[in-house]
C-alpha positions as CSV (number, residue, x, y, z in Angstrom):
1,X,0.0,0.0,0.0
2,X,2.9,2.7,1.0
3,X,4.4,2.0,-2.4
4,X,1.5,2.1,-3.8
5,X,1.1,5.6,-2.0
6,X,4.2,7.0,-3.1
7,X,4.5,9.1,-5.7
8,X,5.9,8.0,-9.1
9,X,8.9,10.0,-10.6
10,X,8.6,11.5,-13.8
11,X,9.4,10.0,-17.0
12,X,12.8,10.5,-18.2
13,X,13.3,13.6,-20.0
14,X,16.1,13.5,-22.6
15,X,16.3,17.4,-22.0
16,X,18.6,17.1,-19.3
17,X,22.6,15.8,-21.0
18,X,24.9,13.9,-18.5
19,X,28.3,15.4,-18.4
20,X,31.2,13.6,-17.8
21,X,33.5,14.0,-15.1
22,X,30.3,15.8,-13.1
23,X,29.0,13.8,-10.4
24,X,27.0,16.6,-8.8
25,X,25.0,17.4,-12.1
26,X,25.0,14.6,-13.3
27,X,23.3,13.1,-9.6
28,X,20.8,15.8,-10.0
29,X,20.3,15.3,-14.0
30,X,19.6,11.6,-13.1
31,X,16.9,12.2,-10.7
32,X,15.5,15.1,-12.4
33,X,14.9,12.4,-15.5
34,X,13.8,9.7,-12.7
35,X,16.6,7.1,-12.4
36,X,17.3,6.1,-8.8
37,X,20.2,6.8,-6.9
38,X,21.5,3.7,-7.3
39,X,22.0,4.2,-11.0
40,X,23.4,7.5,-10.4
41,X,26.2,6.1,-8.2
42,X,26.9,3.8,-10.7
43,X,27.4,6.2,-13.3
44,X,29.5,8.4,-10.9
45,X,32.0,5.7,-10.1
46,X,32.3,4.7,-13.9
47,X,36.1,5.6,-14.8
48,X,35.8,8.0,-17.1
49,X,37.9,7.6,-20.5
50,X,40.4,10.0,-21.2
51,X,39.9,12.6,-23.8
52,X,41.9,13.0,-27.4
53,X,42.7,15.9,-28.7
54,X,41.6,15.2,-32.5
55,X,43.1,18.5,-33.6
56,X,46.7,17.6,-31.8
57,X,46.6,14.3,-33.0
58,X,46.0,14.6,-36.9
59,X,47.4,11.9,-39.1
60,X,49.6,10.6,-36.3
61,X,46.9,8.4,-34.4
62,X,45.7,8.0,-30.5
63,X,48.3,8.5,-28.4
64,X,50.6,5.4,-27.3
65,X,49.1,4.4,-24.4
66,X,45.6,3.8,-26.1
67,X,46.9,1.5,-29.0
68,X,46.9,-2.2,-28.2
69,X,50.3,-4.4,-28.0
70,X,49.3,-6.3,-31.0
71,X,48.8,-3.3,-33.0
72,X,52.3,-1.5,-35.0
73,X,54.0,1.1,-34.3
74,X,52.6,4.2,-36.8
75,X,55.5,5.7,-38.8
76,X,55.5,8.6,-41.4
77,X,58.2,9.0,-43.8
78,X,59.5,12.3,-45.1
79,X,61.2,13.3,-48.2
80,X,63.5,15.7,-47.4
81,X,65.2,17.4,-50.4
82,X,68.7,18.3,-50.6
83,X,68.8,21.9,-51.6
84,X,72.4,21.4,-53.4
85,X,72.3,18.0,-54.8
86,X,69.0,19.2,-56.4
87,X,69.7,22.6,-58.0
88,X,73.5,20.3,-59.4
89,X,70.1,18.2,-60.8
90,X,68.1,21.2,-62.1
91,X,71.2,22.6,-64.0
92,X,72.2,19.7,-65.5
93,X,68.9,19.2,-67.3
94,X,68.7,22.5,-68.0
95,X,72.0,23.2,-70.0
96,X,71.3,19.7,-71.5
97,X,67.9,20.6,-72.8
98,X,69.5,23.8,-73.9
99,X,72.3,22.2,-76.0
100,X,69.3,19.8,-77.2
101,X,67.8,23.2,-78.5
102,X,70.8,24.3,-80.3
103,X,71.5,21.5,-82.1
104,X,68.5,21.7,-83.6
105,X,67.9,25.0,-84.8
106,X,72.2,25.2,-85.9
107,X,71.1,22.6,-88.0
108,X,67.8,23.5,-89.0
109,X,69.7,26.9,-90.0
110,X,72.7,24.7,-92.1
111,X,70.0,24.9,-94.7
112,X,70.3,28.1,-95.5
113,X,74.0,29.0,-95.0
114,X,76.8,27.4,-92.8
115,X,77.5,30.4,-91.1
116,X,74.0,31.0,-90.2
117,X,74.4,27.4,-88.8
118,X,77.8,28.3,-86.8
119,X,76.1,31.2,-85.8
120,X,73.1,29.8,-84.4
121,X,75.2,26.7,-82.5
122,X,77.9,29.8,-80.9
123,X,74.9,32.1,-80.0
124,X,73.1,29.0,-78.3
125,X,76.0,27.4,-76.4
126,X,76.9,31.0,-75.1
127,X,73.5,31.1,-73.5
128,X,73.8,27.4,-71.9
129,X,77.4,28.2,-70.9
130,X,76.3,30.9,-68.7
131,X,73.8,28.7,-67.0
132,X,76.5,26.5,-66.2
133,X,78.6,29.5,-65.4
134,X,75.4,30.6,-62.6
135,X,75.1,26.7,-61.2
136,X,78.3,26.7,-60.4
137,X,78.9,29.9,-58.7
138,X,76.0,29.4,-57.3
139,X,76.2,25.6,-56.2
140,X,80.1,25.6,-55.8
141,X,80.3,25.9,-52.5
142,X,78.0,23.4,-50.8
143,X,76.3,23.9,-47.9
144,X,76.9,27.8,-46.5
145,X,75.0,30.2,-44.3
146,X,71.7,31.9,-45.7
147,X,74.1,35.3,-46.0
148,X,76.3,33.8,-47.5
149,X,74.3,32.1,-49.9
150,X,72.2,34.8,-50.8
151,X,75.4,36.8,-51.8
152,X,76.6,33.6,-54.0
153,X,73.4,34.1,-56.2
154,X,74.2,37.8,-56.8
155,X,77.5,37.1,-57.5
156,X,76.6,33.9,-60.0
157,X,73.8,36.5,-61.5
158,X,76.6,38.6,-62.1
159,X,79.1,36.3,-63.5
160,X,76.3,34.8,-65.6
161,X,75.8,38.6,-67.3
162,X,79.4,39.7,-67.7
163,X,79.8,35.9,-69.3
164,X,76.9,36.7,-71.9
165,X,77.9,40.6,-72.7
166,X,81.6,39.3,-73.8
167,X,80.9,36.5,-75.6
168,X,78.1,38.6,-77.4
169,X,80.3,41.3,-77.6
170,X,83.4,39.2,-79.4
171,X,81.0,37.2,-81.4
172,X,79.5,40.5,-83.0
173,X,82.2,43.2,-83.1
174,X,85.2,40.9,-83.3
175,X,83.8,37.3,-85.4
176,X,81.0,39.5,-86.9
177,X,78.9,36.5,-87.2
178,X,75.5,36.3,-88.6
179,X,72.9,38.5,-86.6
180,X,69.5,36.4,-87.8
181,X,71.5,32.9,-86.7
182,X,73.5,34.5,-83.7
183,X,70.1,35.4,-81.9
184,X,68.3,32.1,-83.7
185,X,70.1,30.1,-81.5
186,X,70.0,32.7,-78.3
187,X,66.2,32.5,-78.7
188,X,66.3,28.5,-79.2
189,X,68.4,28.3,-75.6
190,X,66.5,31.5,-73.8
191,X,63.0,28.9,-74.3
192,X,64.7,25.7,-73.4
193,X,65.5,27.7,-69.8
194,X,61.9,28.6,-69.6
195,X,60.6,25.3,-70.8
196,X,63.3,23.7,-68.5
197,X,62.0,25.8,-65.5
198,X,58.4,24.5,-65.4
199,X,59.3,20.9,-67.0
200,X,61.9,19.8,-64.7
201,X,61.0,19.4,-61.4
């Protein structure tokens, strides 16, 4: 009869969120939404599981204590590039597909006249020659400071300029070879650089 006589609780109300790690809400939450204390204690002495981070732990996985022993190890491997053995790379294929260039408009422009071919081969090689002229003054010295560096491009810019201002200079004035083949072959080099710039990676 008395528990017939006592009030019922009120049906559980899914208005009311348990929070973890929050004994004294969540007690109250629970009898708000009519469980007993006895499921309430329960609740409260779970363990609770410890929280991740998803944002500081990205591709790398749950942290070390949370994998199981069976489970491997997670590696990541990174390709790291080496600055000098790559631009050596770049300016090999570049003064190679420069020459490739040359060769074929010098020959392309043996057609017309042989000196419009030497022309076009000298004006072509002079342009490759100071590429090779800038990866090496530029390269030379391996591994060196970011000053130091820096002023090792500057100076291979310059060396690269002065290189293409004589040898333009001789083969106009002094060899007066043919303009049209002389800046035939520049042209044919000049693109391979470009070319060579997006191509070659």
């Amino acid at each position: 009869m008395l528990r017939d006589a006592a009030p019922r609780r009120p049906p559980r109300s899914r208005s009311a969120p348990l929070l973890p790690g929050n004994g004294s809400v969540n007690a109250r939450a629970r009898e708000r939404s009519g469980e007993t204390w006895s499921q309430a204690a329960v609740w409260i002495a779970a363990t609770p599981q410890p929280l991740i981070n998803c944002a500081a732990v990205g591709e790398a996985g749950p942290p070390r204590e949370m994998r199981s022993a069976a489970e491997p190890p997670l590696t990541r491997e990174f390709r790291v590039r080496n600055s000098i053995a790559y631009g050596w790379q770049v300016a090999t294929r570049t003064a190679a597909l420069q020459i490739g260039a040359t060769l074929v408009v010098s020959l392309a422009a043996l057609g017309f006249d042989w000196q419009a071919g030497v022309a076009a081969l000298s004006g072509g090689m002079i342009v490759a020659t100071g590429s090779m002229l800038f990866a090496l003054r530029m390269f030379g010295r391996g591994v060196t400071p970011a000053r130091h560096a820096l002023r090792s491009a500057y100076a291979a810019q310059g060396l690269k300029w002065f290189w293409l201002c004589a040898t333009l200079y001789l083969a106009i004035a002094v060899f007066k070879l043919p303009f049209p083949g002389l800046i035939a072959g520049i042209l044919a080099a000049q693109f391979a650089f470009w070319i060579a710039l997006i191509a070659i990676r």
